[in-house]
MIMARVEX-291427 format. One record per residue (C-alpha): residue number from 1; residue in one letter; chain; x, y, z. Coordinates in nm, 4 decimals, always signed. Each point is the difference from the previous one (the first is absolute). Layout:
<nodes>
NUM,A,A,X,Y,Z
...
</nodes>
This chain:
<nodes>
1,X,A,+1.1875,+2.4556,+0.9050
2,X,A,+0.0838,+0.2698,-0.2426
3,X,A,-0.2583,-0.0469,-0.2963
4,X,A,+0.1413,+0.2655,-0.1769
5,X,A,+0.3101,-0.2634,-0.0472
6,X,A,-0.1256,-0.3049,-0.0776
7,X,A,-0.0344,-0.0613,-0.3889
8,X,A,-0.3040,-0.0559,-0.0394
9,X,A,-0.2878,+0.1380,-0.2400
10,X,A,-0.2173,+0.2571,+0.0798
11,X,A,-0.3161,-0.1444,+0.0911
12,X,A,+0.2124,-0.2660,+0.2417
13,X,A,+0.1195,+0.3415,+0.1745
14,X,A,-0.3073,+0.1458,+0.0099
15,X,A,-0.1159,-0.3501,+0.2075
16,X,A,+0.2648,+0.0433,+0.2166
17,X,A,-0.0214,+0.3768,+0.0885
18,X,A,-0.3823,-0.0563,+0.0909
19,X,A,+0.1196,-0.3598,+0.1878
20,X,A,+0.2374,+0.2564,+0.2021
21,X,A,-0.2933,+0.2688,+0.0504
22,X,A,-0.2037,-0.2284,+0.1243
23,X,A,+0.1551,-0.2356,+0.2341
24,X,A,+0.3458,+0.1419,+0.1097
25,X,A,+0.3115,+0.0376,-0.1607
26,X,A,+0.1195,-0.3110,+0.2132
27,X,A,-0.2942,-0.2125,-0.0034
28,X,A,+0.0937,-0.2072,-0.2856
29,X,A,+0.3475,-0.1047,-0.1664
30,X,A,+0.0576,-0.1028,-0.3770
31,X,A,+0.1477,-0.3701,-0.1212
32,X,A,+0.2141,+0.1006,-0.2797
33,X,A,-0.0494,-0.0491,-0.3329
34,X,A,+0.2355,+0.2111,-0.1971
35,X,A,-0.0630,-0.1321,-0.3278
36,X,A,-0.3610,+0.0517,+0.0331
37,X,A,-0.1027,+0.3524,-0.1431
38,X,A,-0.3478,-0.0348,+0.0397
39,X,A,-0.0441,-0.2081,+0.3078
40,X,A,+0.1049,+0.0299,+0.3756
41,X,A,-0.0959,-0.2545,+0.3121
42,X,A,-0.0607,+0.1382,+0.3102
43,X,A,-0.0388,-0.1500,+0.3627
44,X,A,-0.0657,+0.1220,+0.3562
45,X,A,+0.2847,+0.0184,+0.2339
46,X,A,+0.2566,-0.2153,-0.0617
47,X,A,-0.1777,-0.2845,-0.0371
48,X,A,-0.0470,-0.0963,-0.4160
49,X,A,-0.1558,-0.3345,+0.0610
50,X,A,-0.3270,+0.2001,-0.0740
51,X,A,+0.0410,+0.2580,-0.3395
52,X,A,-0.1894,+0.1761,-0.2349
53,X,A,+0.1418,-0.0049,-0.3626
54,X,A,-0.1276,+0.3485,-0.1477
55,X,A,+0.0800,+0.0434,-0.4416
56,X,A,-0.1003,+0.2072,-0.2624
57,X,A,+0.1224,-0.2033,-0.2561
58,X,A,-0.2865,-0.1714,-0.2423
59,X,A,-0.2732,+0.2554,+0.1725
60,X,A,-0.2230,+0.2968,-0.1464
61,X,A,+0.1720,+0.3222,+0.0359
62,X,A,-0.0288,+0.0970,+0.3713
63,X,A,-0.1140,-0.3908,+0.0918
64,X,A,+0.1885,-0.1916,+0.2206
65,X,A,+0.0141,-0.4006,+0.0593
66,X,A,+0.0574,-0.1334,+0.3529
67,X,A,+0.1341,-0.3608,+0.1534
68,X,A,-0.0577,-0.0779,+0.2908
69,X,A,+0.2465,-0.2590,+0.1628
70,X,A,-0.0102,-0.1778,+0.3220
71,X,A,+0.2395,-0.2148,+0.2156
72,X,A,-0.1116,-0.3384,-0.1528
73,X,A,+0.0080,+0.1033,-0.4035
74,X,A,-0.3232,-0.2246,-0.0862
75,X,A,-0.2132,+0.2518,+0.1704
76,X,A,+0.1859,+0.3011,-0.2448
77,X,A,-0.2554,+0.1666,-0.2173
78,X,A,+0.2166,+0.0589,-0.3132
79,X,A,-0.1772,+0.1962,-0.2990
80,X,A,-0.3806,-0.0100,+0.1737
81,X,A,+0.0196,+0.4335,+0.0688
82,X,A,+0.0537,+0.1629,-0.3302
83,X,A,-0.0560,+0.3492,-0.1824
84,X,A,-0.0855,+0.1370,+0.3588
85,X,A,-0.0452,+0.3786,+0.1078
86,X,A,+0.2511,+0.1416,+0.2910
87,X,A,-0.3149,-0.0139,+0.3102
88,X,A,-0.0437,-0.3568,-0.1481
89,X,A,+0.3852,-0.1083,+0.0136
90,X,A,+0.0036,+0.1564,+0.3687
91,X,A,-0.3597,-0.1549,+0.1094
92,X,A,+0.1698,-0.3875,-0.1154
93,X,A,+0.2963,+0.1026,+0.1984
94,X,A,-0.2286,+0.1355,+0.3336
95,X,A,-0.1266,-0.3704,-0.0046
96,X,A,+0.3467,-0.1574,-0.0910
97,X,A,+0.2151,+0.1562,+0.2592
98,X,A,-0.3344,+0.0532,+0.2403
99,X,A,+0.0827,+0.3823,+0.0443
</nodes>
């Protein structure tokens, strides 16, 4: 993936560079949202049945908001991880993805 090319705000690159640092460049792949400045879902692998929807948008300056999502969509946790630091975005996402 070649952050420096997606369209996406600052703080949204500034997830993913530190996603990359941390876990591989190859570890996890993006599901496309192109009309979503603020926003991107990632997933392990190639398998997007379980995501992580990471925004900026409606957050404190330097905040981010996480969803988590699961195979069966009643289990999602939509709008529960809000106005979060960086270490917390990437401790939800240890326990999400089990890393």
């Amino acid at each position: 993936m070649n952050i420096w090319a997606i369209e996406k705000d600052l703080n949204i690159k500034h997830f993913l560079v530190e996603l990359v640092c941390r876990y591989g460049e190859n570890t996890f792949s993006l599901l496309e949202h192109p009309d979503q400045y603020q926003a991107v879902e990632i997933f392990l692998g190639n398998d997007n049945s379980l995501s992580a929807y990471i925004y900026t948008f409606a957050q404190a300056p330097g905040k981010y908001g996480v969803d988590i999502k699961y195979p069966i969509s009643t289990h999602n946790i939509i709008g529960e991880n809000e106005n979060l630091s960086l270490e917390q975005v990437f401790s939800i996402l240890c326990v999400h993805f089990e890393l």
